[in-house]
N, C-alpha and C positions, 0 to 999 in steps of 0.2 A: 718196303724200302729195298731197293737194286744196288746193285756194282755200278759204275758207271761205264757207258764205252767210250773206246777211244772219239768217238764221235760227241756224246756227253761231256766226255773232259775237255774237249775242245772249246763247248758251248760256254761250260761252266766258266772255262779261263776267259772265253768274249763276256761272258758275264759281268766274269770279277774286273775286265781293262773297263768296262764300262762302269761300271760303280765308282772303281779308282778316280777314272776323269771325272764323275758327276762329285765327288766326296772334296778332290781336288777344288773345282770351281768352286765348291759350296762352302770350303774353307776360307781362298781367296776375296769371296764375296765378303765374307763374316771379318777377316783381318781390314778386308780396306772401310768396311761400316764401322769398324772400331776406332781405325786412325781419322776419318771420318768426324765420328764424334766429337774424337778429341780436338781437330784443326777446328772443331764450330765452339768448343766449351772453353769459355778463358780459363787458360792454366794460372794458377797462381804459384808462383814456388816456394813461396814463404809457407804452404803446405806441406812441404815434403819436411822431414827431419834429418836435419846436418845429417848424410852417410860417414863425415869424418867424425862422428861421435861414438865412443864405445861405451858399450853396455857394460861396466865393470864391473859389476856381481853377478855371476853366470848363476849363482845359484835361486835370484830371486824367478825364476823361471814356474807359472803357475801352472801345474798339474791339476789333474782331476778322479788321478785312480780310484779315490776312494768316495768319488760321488759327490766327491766337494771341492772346492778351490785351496788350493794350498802350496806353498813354495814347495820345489823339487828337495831340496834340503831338509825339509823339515816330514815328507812323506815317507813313515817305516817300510819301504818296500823296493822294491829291485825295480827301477824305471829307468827308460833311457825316453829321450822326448826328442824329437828332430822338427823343424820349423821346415814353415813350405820355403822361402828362402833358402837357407839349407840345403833342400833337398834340389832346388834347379843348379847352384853352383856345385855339386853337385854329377847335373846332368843325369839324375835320376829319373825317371821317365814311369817305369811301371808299378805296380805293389810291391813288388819282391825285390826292387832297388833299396826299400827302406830296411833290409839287413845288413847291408854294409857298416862295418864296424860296429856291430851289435853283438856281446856276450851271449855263446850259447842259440844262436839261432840261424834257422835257415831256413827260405823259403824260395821256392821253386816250383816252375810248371807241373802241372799233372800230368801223370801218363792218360788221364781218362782221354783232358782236352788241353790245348796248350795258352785257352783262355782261364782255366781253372788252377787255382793255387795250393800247393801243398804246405806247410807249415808242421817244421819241428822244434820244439824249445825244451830245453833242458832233458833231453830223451823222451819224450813226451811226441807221437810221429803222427802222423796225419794216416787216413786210410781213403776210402775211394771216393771221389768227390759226386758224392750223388744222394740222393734225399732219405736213404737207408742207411745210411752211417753219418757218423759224428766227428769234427773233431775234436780234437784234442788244447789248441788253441785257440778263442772265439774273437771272430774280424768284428768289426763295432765299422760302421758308417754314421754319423752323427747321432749317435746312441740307439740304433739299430744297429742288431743281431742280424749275421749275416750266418745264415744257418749250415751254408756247406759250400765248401771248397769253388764250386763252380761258378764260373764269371765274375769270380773274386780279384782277378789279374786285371783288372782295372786301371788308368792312366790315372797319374799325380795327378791330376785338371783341379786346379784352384784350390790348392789345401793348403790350410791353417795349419796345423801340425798333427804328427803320430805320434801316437804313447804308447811305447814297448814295455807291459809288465808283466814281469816275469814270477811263475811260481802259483799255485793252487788258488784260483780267483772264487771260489765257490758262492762264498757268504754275499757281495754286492753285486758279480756278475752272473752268478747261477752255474749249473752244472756245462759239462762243455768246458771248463776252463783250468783243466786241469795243470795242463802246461802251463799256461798265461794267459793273456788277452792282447790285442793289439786293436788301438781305437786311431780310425780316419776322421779327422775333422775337419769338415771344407769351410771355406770364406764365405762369412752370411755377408749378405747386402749393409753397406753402409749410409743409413741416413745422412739429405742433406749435402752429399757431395757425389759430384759424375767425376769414375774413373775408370781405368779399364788398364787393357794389353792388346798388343797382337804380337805374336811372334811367331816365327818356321825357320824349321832347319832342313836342309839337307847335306847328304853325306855317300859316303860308299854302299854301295848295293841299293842303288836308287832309293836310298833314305829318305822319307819326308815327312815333316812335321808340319803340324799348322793349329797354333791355339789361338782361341779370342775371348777374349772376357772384356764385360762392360757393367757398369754399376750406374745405375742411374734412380735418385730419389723420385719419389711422388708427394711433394708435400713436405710437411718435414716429422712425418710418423710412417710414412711407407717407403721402403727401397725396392727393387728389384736388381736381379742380376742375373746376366748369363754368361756363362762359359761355358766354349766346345772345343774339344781336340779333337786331331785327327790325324792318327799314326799311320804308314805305310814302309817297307821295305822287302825286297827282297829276300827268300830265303836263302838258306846256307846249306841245304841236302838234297841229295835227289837217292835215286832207287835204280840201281844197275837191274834191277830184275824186271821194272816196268814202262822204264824211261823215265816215271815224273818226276821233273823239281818242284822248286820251290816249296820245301819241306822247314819247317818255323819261319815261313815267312808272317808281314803282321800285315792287315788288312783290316783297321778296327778305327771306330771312332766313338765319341763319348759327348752327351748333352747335357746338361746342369741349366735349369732356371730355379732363381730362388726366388724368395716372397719374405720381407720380415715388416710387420707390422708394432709399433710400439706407439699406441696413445699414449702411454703416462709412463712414468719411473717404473709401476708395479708391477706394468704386465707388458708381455713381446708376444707374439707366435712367428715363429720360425718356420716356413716349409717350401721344402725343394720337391724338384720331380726328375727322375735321371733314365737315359736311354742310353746303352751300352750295345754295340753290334760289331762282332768278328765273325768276318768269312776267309777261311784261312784254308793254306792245306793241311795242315794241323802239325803233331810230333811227330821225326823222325826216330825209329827204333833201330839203331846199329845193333843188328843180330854177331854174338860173338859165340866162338869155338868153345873154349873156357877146356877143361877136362873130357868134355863131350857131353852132346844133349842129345836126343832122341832125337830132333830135327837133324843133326847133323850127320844122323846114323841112317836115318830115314833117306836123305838127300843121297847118301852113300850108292844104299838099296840101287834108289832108283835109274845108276846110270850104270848099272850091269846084268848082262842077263838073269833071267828073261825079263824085265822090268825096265831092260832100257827100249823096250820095243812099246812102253804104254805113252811114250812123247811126253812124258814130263820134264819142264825144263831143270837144266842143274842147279842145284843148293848152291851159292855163293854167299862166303862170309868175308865181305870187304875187310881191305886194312884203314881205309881211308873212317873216321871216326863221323863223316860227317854224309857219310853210303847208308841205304837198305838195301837188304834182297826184294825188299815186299815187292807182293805185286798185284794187291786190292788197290783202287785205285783212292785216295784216302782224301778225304775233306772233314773241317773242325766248322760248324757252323754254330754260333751264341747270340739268343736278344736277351735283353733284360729290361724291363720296366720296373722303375722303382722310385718309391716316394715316401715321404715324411712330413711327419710336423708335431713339431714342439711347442708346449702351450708352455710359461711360466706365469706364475703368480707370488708376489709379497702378500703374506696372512701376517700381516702386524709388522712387524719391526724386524723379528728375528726368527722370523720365519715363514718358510716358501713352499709352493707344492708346482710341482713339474709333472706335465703328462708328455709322453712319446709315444705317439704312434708309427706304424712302417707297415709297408706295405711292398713285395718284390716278387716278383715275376719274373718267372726262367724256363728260358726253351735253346736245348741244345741235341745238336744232331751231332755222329762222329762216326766215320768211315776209318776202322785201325785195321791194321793187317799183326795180329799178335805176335806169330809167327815169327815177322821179319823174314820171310823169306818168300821165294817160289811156291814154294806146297800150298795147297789150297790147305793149311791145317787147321788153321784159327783165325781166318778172316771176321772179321767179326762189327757189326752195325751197331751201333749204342745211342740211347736216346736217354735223353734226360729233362722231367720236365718239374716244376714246383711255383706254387703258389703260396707265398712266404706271409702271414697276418702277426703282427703281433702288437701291445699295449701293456706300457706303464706306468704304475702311478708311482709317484715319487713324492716324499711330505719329507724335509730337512728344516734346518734353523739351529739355534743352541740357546740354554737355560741354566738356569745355576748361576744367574751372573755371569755367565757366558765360558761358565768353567765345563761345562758339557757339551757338546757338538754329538748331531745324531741326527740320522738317515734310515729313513724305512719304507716301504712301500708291497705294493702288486703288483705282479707280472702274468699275462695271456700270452702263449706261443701256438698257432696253428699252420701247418704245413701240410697241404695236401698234392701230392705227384705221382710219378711212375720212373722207372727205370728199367724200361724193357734193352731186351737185346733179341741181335738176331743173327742167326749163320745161315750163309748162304748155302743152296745144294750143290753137290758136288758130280763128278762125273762115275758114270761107271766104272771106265777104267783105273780113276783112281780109288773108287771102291776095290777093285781087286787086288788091284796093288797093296792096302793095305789087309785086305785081308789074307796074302800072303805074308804079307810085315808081321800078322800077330802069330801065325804059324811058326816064324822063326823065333817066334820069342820074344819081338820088338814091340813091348805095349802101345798102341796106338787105337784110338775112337773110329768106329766104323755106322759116319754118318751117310744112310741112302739120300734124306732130304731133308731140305732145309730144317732149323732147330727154329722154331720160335718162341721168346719167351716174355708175357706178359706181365704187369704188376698194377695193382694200386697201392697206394701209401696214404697212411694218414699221422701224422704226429701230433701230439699235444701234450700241452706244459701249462702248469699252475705253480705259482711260486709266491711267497711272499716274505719279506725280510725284514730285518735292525739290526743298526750299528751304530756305537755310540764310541763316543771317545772322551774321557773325563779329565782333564786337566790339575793334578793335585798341588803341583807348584808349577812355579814358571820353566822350570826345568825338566819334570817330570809327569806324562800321563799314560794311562792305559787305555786299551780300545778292546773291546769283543762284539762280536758281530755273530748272527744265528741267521739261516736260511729253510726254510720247507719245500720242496719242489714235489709234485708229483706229476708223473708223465705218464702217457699210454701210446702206445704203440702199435699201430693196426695195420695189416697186408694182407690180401687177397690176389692170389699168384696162380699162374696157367703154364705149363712148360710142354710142349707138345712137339715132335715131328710132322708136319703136314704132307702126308700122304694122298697117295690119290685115293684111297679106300677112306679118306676121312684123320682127323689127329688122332696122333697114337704119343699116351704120356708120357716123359721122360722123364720122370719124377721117379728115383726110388722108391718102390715097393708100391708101386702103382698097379691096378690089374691093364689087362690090354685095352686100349681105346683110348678114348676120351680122357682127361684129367678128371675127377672128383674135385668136387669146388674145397679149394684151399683157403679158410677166410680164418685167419690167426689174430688173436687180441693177446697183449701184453699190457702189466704195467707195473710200475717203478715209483717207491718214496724213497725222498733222500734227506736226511740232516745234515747243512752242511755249516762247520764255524770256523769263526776267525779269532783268534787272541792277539793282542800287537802291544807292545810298550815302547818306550821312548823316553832317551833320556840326552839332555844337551849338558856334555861335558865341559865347553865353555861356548864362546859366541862362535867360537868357527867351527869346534865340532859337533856333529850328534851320533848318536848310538843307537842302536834299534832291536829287538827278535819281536821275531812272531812266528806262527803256527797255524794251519789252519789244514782244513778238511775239505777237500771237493770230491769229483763225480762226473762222469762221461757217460752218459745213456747207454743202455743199452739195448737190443732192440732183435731184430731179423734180416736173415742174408737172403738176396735173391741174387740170381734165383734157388729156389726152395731146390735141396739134394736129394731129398727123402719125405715122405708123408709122416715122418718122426721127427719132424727137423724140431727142435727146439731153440730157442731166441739165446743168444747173447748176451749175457750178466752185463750190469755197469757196471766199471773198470772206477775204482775208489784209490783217490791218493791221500794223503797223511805229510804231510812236510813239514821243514823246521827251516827259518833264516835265519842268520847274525849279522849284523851290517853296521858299516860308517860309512859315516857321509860328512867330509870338510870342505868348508868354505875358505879358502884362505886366501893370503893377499889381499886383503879389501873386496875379495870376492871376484880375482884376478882367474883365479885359479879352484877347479872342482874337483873334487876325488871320492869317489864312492866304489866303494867296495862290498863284498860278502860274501859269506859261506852258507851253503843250503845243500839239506840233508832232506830225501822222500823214501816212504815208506810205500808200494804200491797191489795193492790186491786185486785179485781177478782181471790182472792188466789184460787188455784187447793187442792182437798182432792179427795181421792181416796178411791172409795166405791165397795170393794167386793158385788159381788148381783147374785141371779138366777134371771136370763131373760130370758122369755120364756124354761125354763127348761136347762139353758147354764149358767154355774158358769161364771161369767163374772166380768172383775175389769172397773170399769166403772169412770172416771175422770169429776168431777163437778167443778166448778168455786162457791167456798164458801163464797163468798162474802168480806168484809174488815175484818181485822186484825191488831193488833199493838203489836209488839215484844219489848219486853227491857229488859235490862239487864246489868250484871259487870264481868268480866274477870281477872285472875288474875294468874301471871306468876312468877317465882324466881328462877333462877338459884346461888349455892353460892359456889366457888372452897376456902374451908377453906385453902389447903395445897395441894403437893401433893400431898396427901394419900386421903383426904375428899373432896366428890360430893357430894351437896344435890337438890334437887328439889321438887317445890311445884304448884301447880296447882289447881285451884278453877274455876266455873262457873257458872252463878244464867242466868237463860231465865227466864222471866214474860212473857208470852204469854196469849194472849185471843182473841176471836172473838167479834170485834166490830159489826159485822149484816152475819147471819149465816141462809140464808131461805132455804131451802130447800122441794121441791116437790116430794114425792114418787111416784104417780102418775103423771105422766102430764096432766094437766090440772085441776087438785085437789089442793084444797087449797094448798098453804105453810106450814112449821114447822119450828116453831124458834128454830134452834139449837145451839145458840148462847150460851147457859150456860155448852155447851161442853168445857174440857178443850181439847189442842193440844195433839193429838194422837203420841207415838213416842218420844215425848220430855219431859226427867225429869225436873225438877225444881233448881235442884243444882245438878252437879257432883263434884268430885274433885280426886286428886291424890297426894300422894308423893312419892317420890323414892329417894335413898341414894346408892352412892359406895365407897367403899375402897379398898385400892392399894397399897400393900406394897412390897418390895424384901422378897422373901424368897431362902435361899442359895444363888446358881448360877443363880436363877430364880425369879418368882414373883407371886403374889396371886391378885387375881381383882375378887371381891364380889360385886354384885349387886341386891338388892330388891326394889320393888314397891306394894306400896295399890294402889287400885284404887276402888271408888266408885262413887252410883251413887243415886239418887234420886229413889222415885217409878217414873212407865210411864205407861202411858194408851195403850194397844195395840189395842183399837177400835176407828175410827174419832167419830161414837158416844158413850160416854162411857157406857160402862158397865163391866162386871163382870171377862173380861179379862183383867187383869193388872197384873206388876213385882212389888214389896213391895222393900225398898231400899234395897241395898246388894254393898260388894264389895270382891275384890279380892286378893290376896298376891301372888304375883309371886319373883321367885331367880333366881339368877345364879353366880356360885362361878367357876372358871377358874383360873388352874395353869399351866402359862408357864415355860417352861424348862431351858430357858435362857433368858437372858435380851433382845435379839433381837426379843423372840417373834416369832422363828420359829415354833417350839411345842406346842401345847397346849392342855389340856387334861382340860374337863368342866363337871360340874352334874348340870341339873337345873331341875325347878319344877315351872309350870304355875296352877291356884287356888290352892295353899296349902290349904289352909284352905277346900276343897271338898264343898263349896259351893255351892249349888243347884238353876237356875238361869233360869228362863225364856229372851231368850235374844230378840226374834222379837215373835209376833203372829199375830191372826187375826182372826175376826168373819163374817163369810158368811151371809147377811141377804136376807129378800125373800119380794120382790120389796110387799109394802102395808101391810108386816106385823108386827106388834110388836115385836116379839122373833126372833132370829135370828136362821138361820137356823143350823149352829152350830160354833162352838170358839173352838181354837185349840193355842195351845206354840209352839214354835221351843225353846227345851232347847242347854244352853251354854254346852259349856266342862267340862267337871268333872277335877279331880286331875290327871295332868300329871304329868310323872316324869320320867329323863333317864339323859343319858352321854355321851358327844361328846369328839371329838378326832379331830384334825384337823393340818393341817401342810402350813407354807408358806412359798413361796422364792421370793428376788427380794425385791425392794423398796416397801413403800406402795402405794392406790391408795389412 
């Protein structure tokens, strides 16, 4: 894998205008077969349900966190639930739209790729999105385990609802869930009735949207359904150092066909199949000054004698927030195949057994320039590939007279991939240059040729659980829940220079030549429980704690730094909740609250670092930690017409013993007076809609603030951080009739043009003080455009 030339990038952009046009038509084709259908299928509208009807008890709203159906009200646990509805008024578009006005969380592009999603809850922080590491929050696609980060940024296309829960999920969801969970449920096919959608928007910076969905029965036990988006726009950065734009532009589209079979009451199977594809230029890295970084000392160097005679261009560190220096020429390329299917069955009256399978496929290419600058210093090629298997069995129902409720089952997880990288060779001349650079004292890696670094991966997970909840009065019951996981861990790693005399290893403590074959086993048992009680103080309120135990794998960093390298402890959390939840007003009005208390050991922090001349993210076990904090949630349906919503979140986070060794075998450093990298201190949100008839039709207005705290984007801090900010997003939609077939919408995400560092990071160089340089990934600037959309049929 190469740079490209200007003659390549040329290719690549006739490429990507050609794709564009074919994705365009191919959308187009897919909306007019949609309205299609629907001018051939008689609409009935005594189908639709009055939209002037409110839903008055916001709290009968059915969750599933705990593997069963249950009112939001009545679930001990920290949930926020958003509805696909919801999330288009809205104007939510991606995965990480669904944290708006969510306590405690954030979620945001990867620096890996900028189809990959980071995710931090409750201090709880994401690490590198690749088949070697874990997070900390676990994604759910219709009860698939989405195992890492990567082409997890996936479009809202046809979902049912998100469940945000928050806090130590161990005991039902398995390890990985330490933060929380967040579960995608899309719209299965509806028996017995054709319905569908087509809608597109476009907007500023050649925006365009285009989804289609259609539902159509076979009989009246099988449905089918498909829906496809297909997002495009313009990016918002280019690179004073190489000329490219179009830096976070989006160039992605997304497939969904389902299958739901139901002969009888007892039994369904459920199964979709999804194609996910982004060819992008990927993240832009705004390189900053900060205190000084080695790059910008380096940059210094080179434009005075005698080093300004080796034609290195100069170091530039833009003001504009929305600049690189880079000047690798950079591309984000992501497929994903991915499928499921869910069997249920009724075993008597009062009880079921569920199996899931899944199945997902990932292949990502990424051309970064680490740097952010000129220097050829850390251009760097990254690949990321995994083959995602997993199955489970599930056996629920309740007994005792139905005073016990209880869920147990199996779980299989296998992942097998790679995560190589690669550095390009460099010039001689800039080999001198810096090897006069280390002469002056200026640390810097003196690579003659290309670094290239190989891996296999293999993962695997065995689990099995129970959870029960006993009912002692109609007021009062308890729940405990027990988990077994065990996991192994396997990597087989090559790290070499390719010379022309043959590889010569880069592996610490390696002899000269070749690598020695590196084939590393680990492995990991965890117990993980849950304790819950519950008590209804009268019909509006309820009371809750619980307690529970999870666990974050632990594993191996590649690339391997040393032939002594040792794996990774799992990172074990301990927490405590107290929580209400009131229904009041006839269920007009929601208020859920709580406080939540973690205890955290051998916590993971993830340390960008050059090793031996190889940008490398390198995962340490940081010692103890204690999390707390207070949550705070409100839904209130005045009328009709009036939606309000409110949202607050405070983390205290600190490191109770924080030692860290830059050297091994060199003393320690207390880094303990770091704050949590990643995590603000307060966010909050509100949001408001109104809904009134207009003529024959109707008007549905909706806005949201959202803010957020400053956050440190270094584990140790410095001069890289976000200062507090927030956002104003709209969207105003008039349909044409009461049923809501038409609709015609303008909306606008940061009005207010807000200027926002959303994730960063600072590269540091193993023993030395200044890092080698800190870089932003800015948010999105002021969007704004106008959709148009039409439906037929019931809803989903």
């Amino acid at each position: 894998m190469g740079a490209l030339s200007k003659g390549g990038a040329a290719a690549y952009g006739a490429t990507a205008r050609a794709q564009l046009h074919h994705a365009r038509r191919f959308t187009f084709s897919l909306l007019a077969a949609s309205v299609a259908v629907g001018a051939a299928v008689p609409f009935a509208p005594a189908a639709y349900a009055d939209e002037n009807e409110v839903v008055s008890d916001l709290g009968v709203i059915v969750v599933t966190a705990r593997r069963r159906d249950e009112k939001l009200v009545d679930a001990p646990v920290a949930i926020t639930v958003e509805t696909g509805p919801q999330l288009q008024d809205k104007n939510a578009v991606l995965f990480d739209d669904v944290a708006r006005e969510v306590p405690n969380l954030r979620m945001m592009p990867s620096p890996e790729s900028v189809s990959a999603m980071d995710v931090t809850m409750r201090g709880q922080t994401a690490l590198r999105s690749a088949i070697a590491y874990d997070p900390a929050v676990g994604i759910y696609v219709d009860g698939v385990y989405v195992a890492e980060g990567q082409a997890a940024m996936n479009t809202l296309l046809d979902i049912d609802t998100v469940q945000i829960v928050r806090g130590a999920q161990g005991t039902l969801f398995g390890r990985n869930n330490t933060g929380g969970s967040i579960s995608f449920n899309t719209n299965r096919p509806q028996l017995g009735v054709y319905a569908g959608e087509a809608a597109a928007q476009t907007g500023i910076d050649h925006l365009f949207m285009g989804r289609g969905i259609v539902n159509v029965p076979a009989g009246d036990t099988v449905a089918f359904r498909l829906a496809y988006q297909n997002d495009q726009r313009d990016g918002y950065g280019s690179s004073v150092g190489s000329g490219q734009g179009d830096f976070l532009n989006q160039h992605r589209y997304q497939l969904r066909v389902g299958a739901l079979w139901r002969p009888n009451g007892g039994f369904d199977a459920y199964w979709t199949y999804e194609y996910f594809n982004a060819q992008e230029v990927g993240g832009l890295l705004h390189p900053l000054v900060g205190t000084g970084t080695v790059v910008q000392q380096l940059g210094q160097l080179a434009q005075t004698p005698p080093y300004s005679g080796l034609g290195l261009a100069p170091v530039a560190f833009p003001s504009n927030l929305y600049q690189t220096d880079a000047d690798l020429p950079s591309y984000d390329n992501t497929s994903l195949d991915a499928t499921q299917l869910t069997l249920t069955q009724a075993l008597g009256v009062s009880t079921h057994a569920k199996l899931i399978l899944g199945y997902r496929h990932l292949h990502n290419e990424t051309a970064i320039d680490v740097d952010a600058t000129t220097l050829p210093y850390a251009d760097t090629y990254l690949q990321n590939g995994s083959s995602q298997k997993s199955a489970e069995l599930q056996l629920g129902g309740a007994a005792l007279q139905e005073k016990l409720n209880w869920v147990g089952g199996l779980y299989w997880f296998r992942d097998d991939g790679s995560a190589p990288s690669q550095i390009p060779p460099q010039s001689l001349a800039y080999q001198a240059f810096f090897a006069q650079a280390q002469l002056l004292g200026i640390p810097a890696p003196v690579i003659p040729y290309p670094v290239v670094e190989s891996n296999s991966l293999e993962n695997l997970s065995y689990a099995g659980f129970l959870h029960g909840e006993y009912r002692w009065s109609d007021r009062w019951s308890a729940a405990l829940g027990l988990r077994r996981t065990d996991d192994v861990r396997k990597l087989n790693e090559n790290d070499y220079s390719a010379t022309p005399i043959g590889p010569i290893c880069t592996i610490g403590g390696a002899p000269l030549g070749p690598c020695p074959p590196v084939n590393e086993s680990v492995s990991f048992s965890y117990w993980s429980w849950e304790f819950s009680t519950r008590y209804r103080f009268s019909e509006e309120l309820n009371g809750y704690f619980r307690t529970g135990r999870g666990q974050r794998s632990g594993g191996w960093n590649v690339p391997v730094s040393s032939l002594q390298e040792q794996p990774f402890l799992p990172e074990v959390l301990t927490d405590y909740e107290l929580g209400l939840k009131a229904d009041l007003l006839g269920g007009a009005w929601l208020i859920m609250g709580d406080v939540f208390l973690g205890n955290y050991d051998q916590m993971q922090r993830l340390l960008p670092q050059l090793v031996n001349g190889t940008p490398t993210t390198s995962v340490i076990n940081a010692g103890k930690a204690r999390v707390s904090g207070a949550e705070l949630e409100s839904e209130l349906r005045l009328s009709a017409s009036w939606w309000f919503r409110v949202a607050a979140g405070f983390t205290d986070a600190y490191y109770r013993q924080f030692l860290y060794a830059p050297i091994p075998g060199q003393p320690a450093i207390d880094e303990s007076h770091n704050l949590f990298y990643l995590t603000p201190r307060y966010n909050a949100g509100v949001g408001v809609a109104y809904e009134t008839p207009v003529s024959d039709g109707k008007l549905r207005v909706n806005a949201d603030y959202d803010w957020q705290d400053s956050v440190q984007f270094s584990v140790f801090n410095d001069f890289n951080n976000q200062a507090a900010y927030g956002t104003l997003n709209a969207r105003a939609a008039y349909s044409f009739d009461r049923n809501g077939k038409w609709e015609i919408a303008v909306f606008g995400t940061n009005i207010g043009g807000q200027q926002y560092a959303v994730t960063g990071g600072s590269v540091d160089i193993v023993g030395s003080p200044t890092p080698a340089t800190s870089w932003q990934i800015p948010g999105p600037p002021r969007v704004y455009g106008v959709g148009l959309s039409y439906r037929f049929g019931p809803k989903s």
